[in-house]
Every structure is written in structure tokens, then in C-alpha cells.
C-alpha positions in Angstrom: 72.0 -74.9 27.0 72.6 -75.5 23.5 70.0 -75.0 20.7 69.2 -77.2 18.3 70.0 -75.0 15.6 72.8 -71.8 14.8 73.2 -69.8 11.9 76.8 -70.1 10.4 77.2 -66.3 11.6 76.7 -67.4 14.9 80.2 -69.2 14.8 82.1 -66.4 12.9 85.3 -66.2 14.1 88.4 -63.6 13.6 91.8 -64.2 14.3 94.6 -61.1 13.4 98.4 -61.6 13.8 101.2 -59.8 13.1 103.7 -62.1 11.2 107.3 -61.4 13.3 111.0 -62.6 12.4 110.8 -65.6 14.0 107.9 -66.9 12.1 110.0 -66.6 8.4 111.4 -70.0 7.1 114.9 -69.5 5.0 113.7 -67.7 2.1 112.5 -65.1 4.2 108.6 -65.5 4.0 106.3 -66.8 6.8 106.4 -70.5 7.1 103.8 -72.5 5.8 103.5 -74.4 9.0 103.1 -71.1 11.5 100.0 -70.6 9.0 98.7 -74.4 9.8 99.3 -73.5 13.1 97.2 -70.3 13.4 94.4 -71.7 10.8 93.6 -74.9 13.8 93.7 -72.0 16.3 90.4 -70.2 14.2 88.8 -74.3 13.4 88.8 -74.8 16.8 87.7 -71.2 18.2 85.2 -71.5 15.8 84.0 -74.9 16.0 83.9 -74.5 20.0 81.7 -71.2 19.9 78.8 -73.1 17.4 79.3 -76.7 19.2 79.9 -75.0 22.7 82.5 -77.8 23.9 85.4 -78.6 23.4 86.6 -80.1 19.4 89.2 -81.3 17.8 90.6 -81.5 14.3 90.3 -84.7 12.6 91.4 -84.0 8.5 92.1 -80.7 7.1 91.3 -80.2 3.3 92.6 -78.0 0.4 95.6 -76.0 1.8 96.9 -74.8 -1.0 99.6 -71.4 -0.3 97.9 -68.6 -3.0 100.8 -66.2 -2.1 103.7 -65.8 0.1 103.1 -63.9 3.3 106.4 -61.8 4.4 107.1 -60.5 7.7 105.6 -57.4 8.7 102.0 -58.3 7.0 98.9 -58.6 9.1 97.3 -61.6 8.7 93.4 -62.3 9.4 92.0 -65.6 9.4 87.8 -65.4 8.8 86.4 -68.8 10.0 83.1 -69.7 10.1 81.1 -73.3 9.7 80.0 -74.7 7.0 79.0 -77.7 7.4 77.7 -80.1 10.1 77.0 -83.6 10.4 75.8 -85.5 13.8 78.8 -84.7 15.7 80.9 -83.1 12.8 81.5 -79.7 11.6 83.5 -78.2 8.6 84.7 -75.0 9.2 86.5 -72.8 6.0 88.6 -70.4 7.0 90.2 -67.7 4.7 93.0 -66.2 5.0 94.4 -62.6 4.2 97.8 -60.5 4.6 97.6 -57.1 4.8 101.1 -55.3 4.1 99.9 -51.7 6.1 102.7 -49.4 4.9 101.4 -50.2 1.3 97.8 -50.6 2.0 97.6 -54.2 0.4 95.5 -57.1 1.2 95.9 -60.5 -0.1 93.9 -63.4 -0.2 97.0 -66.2 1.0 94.8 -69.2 1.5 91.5 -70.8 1.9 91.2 -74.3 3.8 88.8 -76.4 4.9 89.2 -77.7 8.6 86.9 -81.1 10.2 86.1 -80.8 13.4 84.3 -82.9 15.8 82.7 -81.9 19.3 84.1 -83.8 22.6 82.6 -83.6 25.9 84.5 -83.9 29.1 85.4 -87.6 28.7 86.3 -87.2 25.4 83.0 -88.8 23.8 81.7 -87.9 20.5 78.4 -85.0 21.7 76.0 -83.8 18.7 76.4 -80.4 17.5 73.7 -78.1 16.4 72.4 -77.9 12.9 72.6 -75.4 10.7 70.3 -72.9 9.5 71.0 -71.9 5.9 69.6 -68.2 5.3 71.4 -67.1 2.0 72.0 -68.5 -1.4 76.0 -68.5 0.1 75.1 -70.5 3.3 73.7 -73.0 1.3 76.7 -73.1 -1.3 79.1 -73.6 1.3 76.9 -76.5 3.0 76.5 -78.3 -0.4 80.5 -77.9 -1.0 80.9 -79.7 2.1 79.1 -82.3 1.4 80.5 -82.7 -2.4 84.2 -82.7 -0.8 83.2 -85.1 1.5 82.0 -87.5 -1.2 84.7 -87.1 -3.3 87.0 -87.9 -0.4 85.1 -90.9 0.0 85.1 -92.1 -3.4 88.9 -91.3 -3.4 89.5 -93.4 -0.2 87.7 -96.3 -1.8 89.5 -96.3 -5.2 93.2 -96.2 -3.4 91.7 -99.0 -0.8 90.6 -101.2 -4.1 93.8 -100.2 -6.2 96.0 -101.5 -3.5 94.4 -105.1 -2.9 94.8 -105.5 -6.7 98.1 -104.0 -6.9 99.9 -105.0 -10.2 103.4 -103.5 -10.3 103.8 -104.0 -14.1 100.8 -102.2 -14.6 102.0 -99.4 -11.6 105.2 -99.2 -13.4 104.2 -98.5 -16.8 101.4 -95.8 -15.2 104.3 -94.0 -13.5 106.9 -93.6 -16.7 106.4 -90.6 -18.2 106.9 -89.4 -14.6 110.1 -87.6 -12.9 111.1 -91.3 -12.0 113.3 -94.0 -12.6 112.5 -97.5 -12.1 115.3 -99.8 -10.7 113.1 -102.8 -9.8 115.2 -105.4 -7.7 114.3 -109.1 -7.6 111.9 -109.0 -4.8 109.2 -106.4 -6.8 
């Protein structure tokens, strides 16, 4: 039976993986989307052990690539949750590579994954709350909550900006741009 409530340590979650040949895109470092692949892994493993149900991932925020990973490294992905909402949980994860001959780690990535619980007929379940023990804990909670907001307020303004779509005024926003505008008779 669930509790109403978990501490975010509760859902910590560790995933190590040595990065092989066949994981390298063509310039010989590990490919970005191997990464995506294994961060989801760590969302879900983590979002599953706080919700205890299945989850899914529904938007993933802030991947940005801090440094290249190359074959050979061992790379640990630390997840843990965040956030959480009624049915709703953010999990960060951060990433490392560890090059073992050389005895470097390197921080390659932080991310931020949604997830939301499922039971077995694939309906929305609430999750448990979290409790906040540690000046960090609650950090990370308010984070959440300010990314969430600003993705709202970012969905809104591109909603509003494309019912009142002016292309004279688009065009003359985009010039100084890498762009050329070729605008037929039909703009």
C-alpha cells in the first residue's frame, strides 16, 4: 500500500553503463540519443519506485549536452524526484562520465524528465507527496514549479502570437537572422 507521503531519497535511483562502440555517432563520441535513451530508463525507474505503478514520460525539459561522452567512459545517471503534482512527478536526473584509466568524472548533462503514474488500465492514479527535509529538497521543488510556469506562460505567448500572426511584422523580427526571405505571392 502506498503512503501518502515519500521523501525524494525514497525514489533515488542509479543507473551505470559502460558506453561501447556501437553507441558512438560519426564523430566518434556517444550519441546524444543513446543518452535520451538511458536518461527515460532512470525517469521511469525512478518515478515507478516513489509512485509504485507503472509511468510514463510526457515532456522532457532542459537537455542541454555539457560535454561529449567518448566510448570507454562510465556513465552514471542519479535520478531522483523533484517535484509532484496530483498524478505528476518531475524527476532531474544528472548525468556523469567517468573516463577510469584517467580517473576523470564529468558532469555531461542535467535534465528534467515529467512523468505521470498509470494504473493497469492506463488511467491517470495520484502519486504521493513529497516531504521536503533540506533547504535542497525544497530548492528543487520550487524549480519545478517555476519551470512549469514559465512553460506555461511560453505556451500561451506562441498560442496568442500565432492567432495574430502578421508576416510583415514576423519577417522584419527574423532579418538580422541566418535567413533569407523569398516570400512568394501566397504569404
Amino acid at each position: 500500500m502506498q503512503t501518502d507521503f515519500k521523501r525524494p531519497s525514497d525514489s533515488d535511483t542509479t543507473i551505470t553503463e559502460l558506453m561501447i562502440p556501437s553507441y558512438a555517432n560519426f564523430g566518434g563520441k556517444i550519441h546524444g540519443g543513446q543518452l535520451l535513451s538511458l536518461m527515460d530508463k532512470a525517469a521511469y525507474a525512478c518515478a515507478a519506485k516513489h509512485a509504485g505503478t507503472y509511468c510514463v514520460t510526457v515532456a522532457v525539459e532542459g537537455v542541454h549536452f555539457l560535454a561529449p561522452v567518448d566510448v570507454g567512459d562510465l556513465v552514471s545517471l542519479q535520478a531522483r524526484v523533484n517535484y509532484t503534482g496530483r498524478t505528476s512527478m518531475v524527476v532531474g536526473i544528472r548525468v556523469t562520465a567517468e573516463n577510469v584509466r584517467e580517473g576523470v568524472i564529468k558532469h555531461t548533462n542535467t535534465s528534467y524528465f515529467t512523468m505521470v503514474a498509470k494504473d493497469d488500465d492506463g488511467r491517470l492514479v495520484r502519486v504521493p507527496g513529497l516531504i521536503l527535509r533540506d533547504a535542497q529538497d525544497v530548492r528543487r521543488f520550487e524549480e519545478a514549479i517555476r519551470r512549469r510556469e514559465l512553460k506555461a506562460d511560453f505556451e500561451n505567448s506562441m498560442s496568442e502570437m500565432k492567432g495574430s500572426f502578421d508576416v510583415d511584422v514576423g519577417a522584419e523580427a527574423v532579418r538580422r537572422y541566418n535567413c533569407r526571405i523569398e516570400l512568394g505571392d501566397d504569404a
